[in-house]
Each structure stands twice: as C-alpha cells, then as structure tokens.
C-alpha positions as CSV (number, residue, x, y, z in Angstrom):
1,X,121.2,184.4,109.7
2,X,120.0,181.4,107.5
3,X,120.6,179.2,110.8
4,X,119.9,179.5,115.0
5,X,121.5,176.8,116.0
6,X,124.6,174.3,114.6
7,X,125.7,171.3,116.2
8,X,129.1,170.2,115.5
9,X,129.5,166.5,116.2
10,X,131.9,164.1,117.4
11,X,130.2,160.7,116.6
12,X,133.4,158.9,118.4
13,X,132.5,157.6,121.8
14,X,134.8,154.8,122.1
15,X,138.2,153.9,120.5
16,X,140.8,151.4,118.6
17,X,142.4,151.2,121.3
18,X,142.4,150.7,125.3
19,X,142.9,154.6,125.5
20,X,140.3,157.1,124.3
21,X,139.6,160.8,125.6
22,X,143.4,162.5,125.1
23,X,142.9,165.1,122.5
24,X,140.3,167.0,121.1
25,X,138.5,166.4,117.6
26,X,140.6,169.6,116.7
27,X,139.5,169.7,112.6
28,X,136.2,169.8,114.4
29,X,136.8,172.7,116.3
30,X,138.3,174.5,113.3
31,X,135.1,173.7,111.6
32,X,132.9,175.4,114.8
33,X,135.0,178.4,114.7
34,X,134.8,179.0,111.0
35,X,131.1,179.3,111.4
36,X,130.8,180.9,115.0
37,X,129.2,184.3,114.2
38,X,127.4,183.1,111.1
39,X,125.1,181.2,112.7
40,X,123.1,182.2,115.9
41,X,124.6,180.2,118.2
42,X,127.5,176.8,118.1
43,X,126.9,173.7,120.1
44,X,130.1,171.7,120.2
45,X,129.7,168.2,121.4
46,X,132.0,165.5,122.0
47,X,130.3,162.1,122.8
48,X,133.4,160.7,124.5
49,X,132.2,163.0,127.2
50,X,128.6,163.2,126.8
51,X,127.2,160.2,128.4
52,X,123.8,161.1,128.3
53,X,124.1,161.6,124.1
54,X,125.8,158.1,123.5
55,X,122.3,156.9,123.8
56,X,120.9,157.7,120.1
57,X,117.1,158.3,121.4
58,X,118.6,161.4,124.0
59,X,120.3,162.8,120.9
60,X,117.9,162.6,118.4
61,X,115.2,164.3,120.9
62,X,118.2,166.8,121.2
63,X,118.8,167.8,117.4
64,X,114.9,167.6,116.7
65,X,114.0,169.9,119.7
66,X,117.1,172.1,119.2
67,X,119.4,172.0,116.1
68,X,118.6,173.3,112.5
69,X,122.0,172.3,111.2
70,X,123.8,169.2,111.9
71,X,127.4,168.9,111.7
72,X,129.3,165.8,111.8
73,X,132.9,164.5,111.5
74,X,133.8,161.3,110.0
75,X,137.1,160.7,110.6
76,X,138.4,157.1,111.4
77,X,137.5,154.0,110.3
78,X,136.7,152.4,113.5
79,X,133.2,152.7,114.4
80,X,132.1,153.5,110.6
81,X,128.9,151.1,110.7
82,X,127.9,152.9,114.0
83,X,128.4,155.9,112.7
84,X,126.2,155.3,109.7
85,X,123.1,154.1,111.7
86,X,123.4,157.2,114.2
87,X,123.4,159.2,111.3
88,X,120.3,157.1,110.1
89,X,118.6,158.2,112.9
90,X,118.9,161.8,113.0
91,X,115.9,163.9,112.2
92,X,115.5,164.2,108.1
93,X,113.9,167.4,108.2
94,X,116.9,169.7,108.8
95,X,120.3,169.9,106.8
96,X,122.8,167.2,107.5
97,X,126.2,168.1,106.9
98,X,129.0,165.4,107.1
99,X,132.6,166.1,106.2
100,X,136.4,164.4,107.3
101,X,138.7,161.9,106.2
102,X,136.6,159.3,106.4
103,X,133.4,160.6,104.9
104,X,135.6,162.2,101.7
105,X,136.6,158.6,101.0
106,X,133.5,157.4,101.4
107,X,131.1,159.7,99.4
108,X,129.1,157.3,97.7
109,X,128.7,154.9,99.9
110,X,127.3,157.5,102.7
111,X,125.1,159.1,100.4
112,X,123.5,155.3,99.6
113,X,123.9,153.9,103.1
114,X,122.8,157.4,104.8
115,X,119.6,158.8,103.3
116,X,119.2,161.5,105.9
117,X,122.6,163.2,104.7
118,X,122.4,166.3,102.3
119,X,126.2,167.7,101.9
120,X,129.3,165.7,102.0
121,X,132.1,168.0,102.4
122,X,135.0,166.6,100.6
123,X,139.2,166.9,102.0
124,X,139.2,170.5,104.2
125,X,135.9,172.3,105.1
126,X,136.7,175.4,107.1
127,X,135.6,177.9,104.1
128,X,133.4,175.2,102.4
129,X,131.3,175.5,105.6
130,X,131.0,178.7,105.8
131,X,129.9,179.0,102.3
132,X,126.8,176.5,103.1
133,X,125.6,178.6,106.3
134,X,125.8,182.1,104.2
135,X,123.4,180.2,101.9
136,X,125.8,180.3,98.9
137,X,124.0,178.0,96.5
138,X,125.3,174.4,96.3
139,X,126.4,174.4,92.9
140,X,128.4,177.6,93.7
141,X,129.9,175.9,96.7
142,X,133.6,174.1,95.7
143,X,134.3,171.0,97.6
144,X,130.8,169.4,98.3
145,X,129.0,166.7,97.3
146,X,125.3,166.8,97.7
147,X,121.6,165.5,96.4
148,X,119.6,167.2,93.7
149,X,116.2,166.1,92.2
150,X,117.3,162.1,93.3
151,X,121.2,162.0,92.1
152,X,124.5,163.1,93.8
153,X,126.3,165.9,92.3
154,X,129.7,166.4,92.5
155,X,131.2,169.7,92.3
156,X,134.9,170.4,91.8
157,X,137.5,170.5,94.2
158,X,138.2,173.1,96.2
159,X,141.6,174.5,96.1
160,X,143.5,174.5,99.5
161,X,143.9,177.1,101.6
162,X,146.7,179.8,103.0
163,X,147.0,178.4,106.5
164,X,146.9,182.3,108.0
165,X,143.6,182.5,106.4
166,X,142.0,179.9,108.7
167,X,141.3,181.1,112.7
168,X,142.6,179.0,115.0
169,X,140.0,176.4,117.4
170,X,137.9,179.0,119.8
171,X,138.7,177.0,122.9
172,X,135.7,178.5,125.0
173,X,132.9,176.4,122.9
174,X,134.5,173.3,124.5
175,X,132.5,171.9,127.5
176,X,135.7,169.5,128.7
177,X,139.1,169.6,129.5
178,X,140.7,165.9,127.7
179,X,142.3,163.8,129.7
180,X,144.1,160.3,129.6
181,X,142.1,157.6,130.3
182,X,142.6,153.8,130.4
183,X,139.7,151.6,130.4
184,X,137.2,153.9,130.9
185,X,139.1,155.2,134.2
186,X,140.9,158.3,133.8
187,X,144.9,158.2,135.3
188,X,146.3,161.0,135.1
189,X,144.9,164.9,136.2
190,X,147.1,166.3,133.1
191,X,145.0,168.2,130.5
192,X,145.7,167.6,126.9
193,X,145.3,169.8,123.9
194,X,146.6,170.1,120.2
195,X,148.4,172.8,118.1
196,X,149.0,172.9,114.3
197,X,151.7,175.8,113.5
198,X,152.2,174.4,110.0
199,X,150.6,172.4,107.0
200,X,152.0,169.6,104.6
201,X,156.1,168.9,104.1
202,X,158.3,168.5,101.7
203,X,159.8,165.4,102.3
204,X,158.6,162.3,99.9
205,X,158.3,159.2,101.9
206,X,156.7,156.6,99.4
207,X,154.6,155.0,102.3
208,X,153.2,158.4,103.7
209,X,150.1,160.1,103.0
210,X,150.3,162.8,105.2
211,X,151.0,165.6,102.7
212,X,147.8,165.0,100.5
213,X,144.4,165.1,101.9
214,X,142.1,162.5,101.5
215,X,141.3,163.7,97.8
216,X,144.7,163.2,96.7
217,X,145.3,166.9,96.4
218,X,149.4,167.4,97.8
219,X,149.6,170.4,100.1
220,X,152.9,171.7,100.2
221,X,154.7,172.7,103.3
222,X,153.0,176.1,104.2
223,X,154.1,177.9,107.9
224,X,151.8,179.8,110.7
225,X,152.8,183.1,111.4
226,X,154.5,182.6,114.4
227,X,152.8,185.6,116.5
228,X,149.6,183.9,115.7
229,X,150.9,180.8,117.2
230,X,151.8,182.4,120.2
231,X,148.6,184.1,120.5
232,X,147.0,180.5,120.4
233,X,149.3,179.0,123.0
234,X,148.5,181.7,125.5
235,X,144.8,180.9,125.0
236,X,145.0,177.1,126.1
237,X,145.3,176.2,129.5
238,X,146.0,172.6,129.0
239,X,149.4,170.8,130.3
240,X,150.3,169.3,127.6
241,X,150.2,170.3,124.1
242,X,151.4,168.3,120.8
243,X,152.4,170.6,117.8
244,X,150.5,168.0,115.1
245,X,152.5,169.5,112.2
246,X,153.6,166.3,110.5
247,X,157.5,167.7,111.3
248,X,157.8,170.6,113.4
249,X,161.5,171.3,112.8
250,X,160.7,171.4,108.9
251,X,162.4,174.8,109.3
252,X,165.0,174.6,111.6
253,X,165.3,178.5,112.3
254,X,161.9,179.2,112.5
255,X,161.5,176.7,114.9
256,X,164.6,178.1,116.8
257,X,162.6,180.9,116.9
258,X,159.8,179.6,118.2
259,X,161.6,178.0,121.0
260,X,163.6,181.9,121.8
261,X,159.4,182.9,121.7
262,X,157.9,180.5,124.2
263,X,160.9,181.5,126.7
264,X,160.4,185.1,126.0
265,X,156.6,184.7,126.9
266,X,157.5,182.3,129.5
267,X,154.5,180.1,128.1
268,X,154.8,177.1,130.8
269,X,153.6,174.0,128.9
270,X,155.1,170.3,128.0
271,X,155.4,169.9,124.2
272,X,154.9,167.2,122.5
273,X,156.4,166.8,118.4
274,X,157.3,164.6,115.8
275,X,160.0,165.4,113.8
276,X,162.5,163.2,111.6
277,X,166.2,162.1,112.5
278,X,167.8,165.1,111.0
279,X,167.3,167.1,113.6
280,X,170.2,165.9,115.8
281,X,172.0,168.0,113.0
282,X,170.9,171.2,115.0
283,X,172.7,171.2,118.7
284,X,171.7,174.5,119.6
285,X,167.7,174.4,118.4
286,X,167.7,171.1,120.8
287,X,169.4,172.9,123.9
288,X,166.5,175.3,123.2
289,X,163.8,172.8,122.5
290,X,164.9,171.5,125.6
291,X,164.7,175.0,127.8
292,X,161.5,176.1,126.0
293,X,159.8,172.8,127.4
294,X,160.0,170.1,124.8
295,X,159.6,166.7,126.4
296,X,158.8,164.1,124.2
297,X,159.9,163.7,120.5
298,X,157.7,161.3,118.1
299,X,160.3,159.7,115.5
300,X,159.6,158.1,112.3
301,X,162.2,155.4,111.8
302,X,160.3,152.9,109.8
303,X,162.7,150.4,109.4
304,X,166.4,149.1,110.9
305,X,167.0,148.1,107.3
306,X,168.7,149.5,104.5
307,X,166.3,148.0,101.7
308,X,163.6,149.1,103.2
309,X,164.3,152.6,104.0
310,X,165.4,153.0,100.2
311,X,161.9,150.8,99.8
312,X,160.3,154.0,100.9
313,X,162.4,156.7,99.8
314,X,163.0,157.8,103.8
315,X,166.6,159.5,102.7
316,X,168.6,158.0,105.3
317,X,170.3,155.0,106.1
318,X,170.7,152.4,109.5
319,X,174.0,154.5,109.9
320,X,172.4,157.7,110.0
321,X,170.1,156.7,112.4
322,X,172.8,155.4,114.6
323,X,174.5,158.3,114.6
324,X,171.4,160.7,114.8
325,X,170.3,158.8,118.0
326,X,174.0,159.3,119.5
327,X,173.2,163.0,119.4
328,X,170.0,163.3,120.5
329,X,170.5,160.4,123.2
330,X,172.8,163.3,125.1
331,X,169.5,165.5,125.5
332,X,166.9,165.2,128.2
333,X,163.8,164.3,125.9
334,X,161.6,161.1,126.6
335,X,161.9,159.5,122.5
336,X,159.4,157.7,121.2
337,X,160.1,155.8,117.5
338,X,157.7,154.6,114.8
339,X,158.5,151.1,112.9
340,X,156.6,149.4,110.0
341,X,156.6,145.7,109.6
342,X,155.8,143.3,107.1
343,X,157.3,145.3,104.1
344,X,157.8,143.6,100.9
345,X,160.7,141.2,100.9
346,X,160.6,141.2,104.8
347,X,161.4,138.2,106.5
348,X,160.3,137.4,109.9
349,X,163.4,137.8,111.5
350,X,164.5,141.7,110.0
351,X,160.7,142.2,111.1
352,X,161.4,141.3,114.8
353,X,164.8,142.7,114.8
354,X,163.1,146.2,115.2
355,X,162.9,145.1,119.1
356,X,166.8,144.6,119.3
357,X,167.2,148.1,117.0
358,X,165.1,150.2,119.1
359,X,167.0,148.8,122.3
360,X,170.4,149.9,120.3
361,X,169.5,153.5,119.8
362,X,168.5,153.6,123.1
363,X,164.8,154.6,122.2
364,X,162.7,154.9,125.2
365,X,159.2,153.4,123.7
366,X,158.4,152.3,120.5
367,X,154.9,151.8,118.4
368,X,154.9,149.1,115.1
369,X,152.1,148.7,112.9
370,X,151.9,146.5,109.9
371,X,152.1,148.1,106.1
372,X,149.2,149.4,104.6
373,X,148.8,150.7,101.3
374,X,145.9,154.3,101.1
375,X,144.2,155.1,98.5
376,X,146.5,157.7,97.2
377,X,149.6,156.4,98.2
378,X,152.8,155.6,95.7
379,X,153.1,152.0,97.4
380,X,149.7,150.8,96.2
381,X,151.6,150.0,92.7
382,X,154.6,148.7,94.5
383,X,152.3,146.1,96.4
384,X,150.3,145.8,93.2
385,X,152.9,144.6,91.0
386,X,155.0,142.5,93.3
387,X,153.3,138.7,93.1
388,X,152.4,137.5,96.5
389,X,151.4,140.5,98.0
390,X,147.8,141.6,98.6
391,X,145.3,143.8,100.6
392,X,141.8,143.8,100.7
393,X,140.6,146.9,100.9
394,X,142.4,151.0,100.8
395,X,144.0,151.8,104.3
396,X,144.2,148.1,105.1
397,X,147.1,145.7,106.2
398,X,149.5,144.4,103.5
399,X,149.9,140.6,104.0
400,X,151.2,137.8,101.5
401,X,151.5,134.4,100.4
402,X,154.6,134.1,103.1
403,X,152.8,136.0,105.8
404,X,148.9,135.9,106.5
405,X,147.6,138.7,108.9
406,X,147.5,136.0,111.6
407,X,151.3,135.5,110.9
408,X,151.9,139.1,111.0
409,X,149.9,139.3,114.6
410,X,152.1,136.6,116.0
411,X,155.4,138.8,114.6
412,X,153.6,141.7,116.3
413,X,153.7,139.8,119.7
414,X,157.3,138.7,119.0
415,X,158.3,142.7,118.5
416,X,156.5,144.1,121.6
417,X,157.3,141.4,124.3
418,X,160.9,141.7,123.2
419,X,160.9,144.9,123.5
420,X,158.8,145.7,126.6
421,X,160.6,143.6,129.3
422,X,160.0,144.2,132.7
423,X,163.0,146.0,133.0
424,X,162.0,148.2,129.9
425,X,158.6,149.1,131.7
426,X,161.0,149.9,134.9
427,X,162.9,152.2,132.6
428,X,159.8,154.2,130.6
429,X,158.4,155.1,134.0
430,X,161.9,156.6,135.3
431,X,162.5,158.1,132.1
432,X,158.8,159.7,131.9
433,X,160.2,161.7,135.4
434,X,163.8,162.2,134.5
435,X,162.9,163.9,130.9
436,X,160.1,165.8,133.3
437,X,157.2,164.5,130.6
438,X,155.2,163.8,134.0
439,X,155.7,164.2,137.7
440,X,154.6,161.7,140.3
441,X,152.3,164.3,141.0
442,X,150.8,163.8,138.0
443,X,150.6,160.2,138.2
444,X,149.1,159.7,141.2
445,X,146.0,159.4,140.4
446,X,147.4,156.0,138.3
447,X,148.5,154.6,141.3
448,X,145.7,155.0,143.5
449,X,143.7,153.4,140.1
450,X,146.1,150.6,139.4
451,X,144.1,147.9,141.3
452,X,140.3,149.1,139.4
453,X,142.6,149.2,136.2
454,X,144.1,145.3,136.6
455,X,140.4,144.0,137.8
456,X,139.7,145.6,134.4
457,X,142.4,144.6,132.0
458,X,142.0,141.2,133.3
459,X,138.1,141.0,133.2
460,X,138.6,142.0,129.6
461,X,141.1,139.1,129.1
462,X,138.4,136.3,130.8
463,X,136.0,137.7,128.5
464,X,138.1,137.2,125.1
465,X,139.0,133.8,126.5
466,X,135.7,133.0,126.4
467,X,134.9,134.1,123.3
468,X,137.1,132.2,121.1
469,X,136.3,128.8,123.8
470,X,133.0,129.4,122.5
C-alpha cells in the first residue's frame, strides 16, 4: 500500500447558524469508504466533536506524528478563511488532498492562498480518490487539479458516476453519534444520520443548482437499487434519518415500494424528505409514507406568487399549491416549506405576504432566504440583464437599487415575526408530538436545558448590543 495512514477531515467546527452537530459530513464519509482497504488504516475525524483538535497546534502534532495522507473537505463557505490558515498550517511534507464544493469553486485561489496543498479534487471524488492512493499518476487521474514543476495543472473532468457503483458511508469509522445542539448545549438525546437513495432530478427550476455539481456538469436523475438501500438503513442505528435526494418521490412507485420495503423489514426509524407539491397527487404512496414512518416533509414552494413561480420555471401555480396543501394537510406529517424573497420585480409587501401564505396552507414551519444567483445557475443572466439588480460575488444575496441587503434584513424580520407568533411556537411544539416527529421523551433533555439555553441566547444578545454601541 502506497499509504499507512489517511486522515479524512472535517475542518467545520462551528456553524452559520445557532445549530451545529445534526448530520454527518456524509460526502466525507463516502470519500473514507472509497479508500478503506487501500490504504493501511482510515482516521475519520470530525472537529465539531473533537475538542482537543479544534486547537491547530494538537492537530498539527497529530498529522505530523501520524498521518501520511491528509484529506480534507471544503464544503461551505462559512469558515473559508479559517479553513485556509488550518490548512496553512498542516505539515508540508506529506500529500494534501482537498476536495468539495467549496474547494472545486475555488481552485485557484486555494492553490495561491494554500501552499501546503498538492491535489484539488474537483465536483465528486469517490473514484478520483481512490485513483491517487493506488498511485495512478496525476496526469492519468481525471478530475484533479494539482502542482507540477511550479504551475497548476488542470486535468479534464471526470465523468460522473453510476450511483450503484459507489459503496455506501461505512458507519463503523465514525467516532460519534450527531446530535442536535443549540448553543453549544445539546437538547435532544435523538441520533441523526443521512441517506442518499438517488442522484440529480429532472425537474428544471431556473433558481436551483442542485442537479449540476459545482463544475457545472448536470447529473441526471439516477436511482439506488433499492435492496442496497435497505441494506444501508439496517446498518444505521440512528433515530432519525433524512433521505437527502433532492426529491425522494421523483418516482412515485419506486418510492411506494420503498415504503411496502421498510414495513416489510420493519426498519423502525423517523424519516425525514423533501419532495415537491406533486406529491399530494399520490393518496395511497402518502398513507404508506405515513405507516412506513415518514414524519416530516421539506417543501419547496418558493414563492405565493404567480410571476415569480413562472420567474423560475417551478411548473405550478398559487392554485396548485392551494390545492396540493388541502391534500396533504389531511395526513399526519409535521410540513416544513421553503420561500425565496427578494426576486426580481418583488415589492416589499408580495415579499412579506409569504408569512400570511404559509399560515393559509396551513404549513407548520417555514424557512426564507434571500435570492442568490451560483455560478452555474440560469438566473445569473436573468439578474445580469435586468438594470437595478446586482450581487457581488457567485452564491451571494441579490439586492437592488429598491432594496439594499439591509432592506432585505429588515423584510426578513417582517416575514419571520409574522409568522412565528407566540401562538405559532405553541402550535410547532404540539404538532412536533401529534405528527410523532419527537416524543416528550425525547425532548426532555430541552426542557431541563431551557434556563442554560436563555442565559445563553441572551448573553449573545448583550454582546451584539455592545458591539454595534461600540
């Protein structure tokens, strides 16, 4: 074996948000299994759970005493700058292998901000990296970037693969079970784990990037056999599992089958999906859904508005989603919907009437970020040739002459405090029970950590107050 010992990395160790720890860096685990048996031994390590690595000096003395392959996953773009010094740091005498979203947009800038990297594995790496630990040479290897004699080459793209090809995440080179926390305090003893049973879809949403990978390339809507999803299901001992297929009713009767599978295996889990409105068209795959142990449904709605759906090419109207939420209102699922604000030609009141929408179709919670524009993305010339609109970088916020991104942060407060009332909080927490999405066994850990979580929250809010005093 070219290599004893790989480290596969999660350089994440805090979050965007007030939550961090709920899933596992699965495409990081698909990497560590692709290689497991190719190398002498796989160290996966998570630094959202490794205290004693978040400090760079314990990890470098780590990877120099122990590691003669680094692997590391770049995915977000919080914490990139971070990210880029740890990787600074890192011993520059073995092979530095970085790869994920992130780092495939970011290829020359990595290579010049990071001179300890070698490879830059660009959109998905689960047979590039088992090409570079068999010692394939790199100009043989598809998919990488890497440094030769002082410049970056660039080798082509590698073409994507069949989904059955690639082994699922080998669960046992975990050290943690993932859990919910809040604030750095954990509230919940449910476990947490992910399951991908398809790749890309078929539908053409003009704001969505989800079917192309971060080079552009569009993967079309390929299926899991579904033995070998079953197979990874009764390997997982988690609570909670979220099918991350970008819509998991794509299929509607392999999906029924699925569902008819789960029973018959009597896998006891709580299932987590997103899916798009036009599954309310299929009463008896819900009433299955529903037995098999489907709690919450993720929704992509986008927009109350008729001009805005056609805007992005969603393939429904206001109406349909009216009468898709009568339907699926009569199930016992806790419903979650997605909105996008400050569209083009959106004025502020269609942005805050998502609030008064959401309440109409009865949705239980509700998430609303601003518009952005990807690199790769069929709004970017939308937004590019509509005067008065702008953005400053690929992936960020859309704003415009109208709207500055202050403006659009004071709509955003508009939308969630009309929204989530006091009696709307009431309502999530009996819903979370009555769709059986959690017990209040399961939350009562939350309670006995409410008063440690308040000091918290509102230690946080003295300290932002003082901030912009200053």
């Amino acid at each position: 074996m070219k290599y004893n010992h790989a480290l596969a990395l999660n350089p994440y160790y805090s979050s965007s948000t007030s939550t961090v720890g709920l899933f596992p860096p699965t495409g990081l685990e698909y990497i560590a299994t692709s290689i497991k048996g190719l190398v002498g031994k796989v160290t996966l390590m998570d630094l959202r759970y490794e205290k004693e690595y978040q400090d760079i000096n314990n990890l470098k003395d780590f990877v120099k005493k122990e590691i003669d392959l680094l692997c590391i996953s770049i995915r977000w773009n919080f914490s990139f700058k971070e990210i880029c010094e740890l990787i600074c740091q890192m011993p520059d005498d073995i092979p530095i292998v970085v790869g994920g979203y992130k780092a495939t947009e970011e290829v020359e800038h990595l290579f010049n901000r990071c001179p300890t990297i070698d490879i830059i594995v660009r959109g998905e790496g689960e047979e590039t990296i088992k090409d570079i630990v068999n010692g394939v040479p790199y100009r043989d290897i598809p998919g990488i970037s890497y440094r030769e004699n002082g410049k970056i080459v660039h080798n082509g793209n590698r073409p994507l693969p069949d989904v059955n090809t690639i082994p699922f995440p080998d669960r046992s080179l975990r050290k943690n079970n993932y859990y919910l926390s809040l604030h750095g305090s954990r509230i919940t003893n449910l476990t947490f784990d992910t399951v991908l049973t398809t790749r890309g879809c078929p539908y053409k949403c003009k704001f969505c990037t989800f079917s192309l990978n971060p080079l552009g390339q569009k993967r079309g809507y390929t299926e899991r056999s579904l033995e070998s999803v079953i197979e990874e299901l009764k390997t997982i001992s988690a609570n909670v599992v979220l099918f991350s297929d970008d819509n998991f009713f794509t299929n509607p009767k392999r999906s029924e089958k699925l569902c008819d599978l789960i029973i018959e295996n009597n896998i006891k889990k709580r299932f987590i999906v997103q899916t798009r409105i036009e599954i309310a068209r299929y009463p008896r795959l819900l009433e299955k859904a529903e037995k098999a142990g489907f709690k919450l449904l993720l929704i992509g709605v986008e927009s109350p508005h008729d001009k805005i759906l056609k805007q992005f090419q969603k393939g429904f109207t206001q109406q349909k989603v009216r009468e898709a939420f009568k339907v699926l209102n009569r199930y016992n699922f806790y419903i979650h919907g997605y909105f996008i604000y400050g569209n083009i030609g959106e004025t502020e009141d269609e942005m805050v009437y998502i609030a008064d929408f959401a309440k109409e179709l009865n949705l239980d919670s509700i998430s609303f970020h601003k518009l952005r524009v990807e690199k790769y993305s069929p709004l970017k010339e939308l937004v590019d040739k509509t005067p008065g609109y702008y953005y400053e970088e690929e992936g960020g916020p859309v704003y415009s002459d109208q709207f500055s991104l202050k403006d659009l942060k004071r709509i955003r407060d508009k939308i969630k405090f009309r929204f989530y009332t006091i009696s709307k909080i009431r309502n999530i927490i009996r819903k979370t029970y009555k769709s059986g999405l959690f017990t209040k066994s399961d939350l009562r850990l939350f309670y006995l950590s409410l008063p440690k979580l308040l000091y918290k929250m509102i230690k946080r809010e003295i300290r932002k107050k003082s901030y912009i005093l200053k």
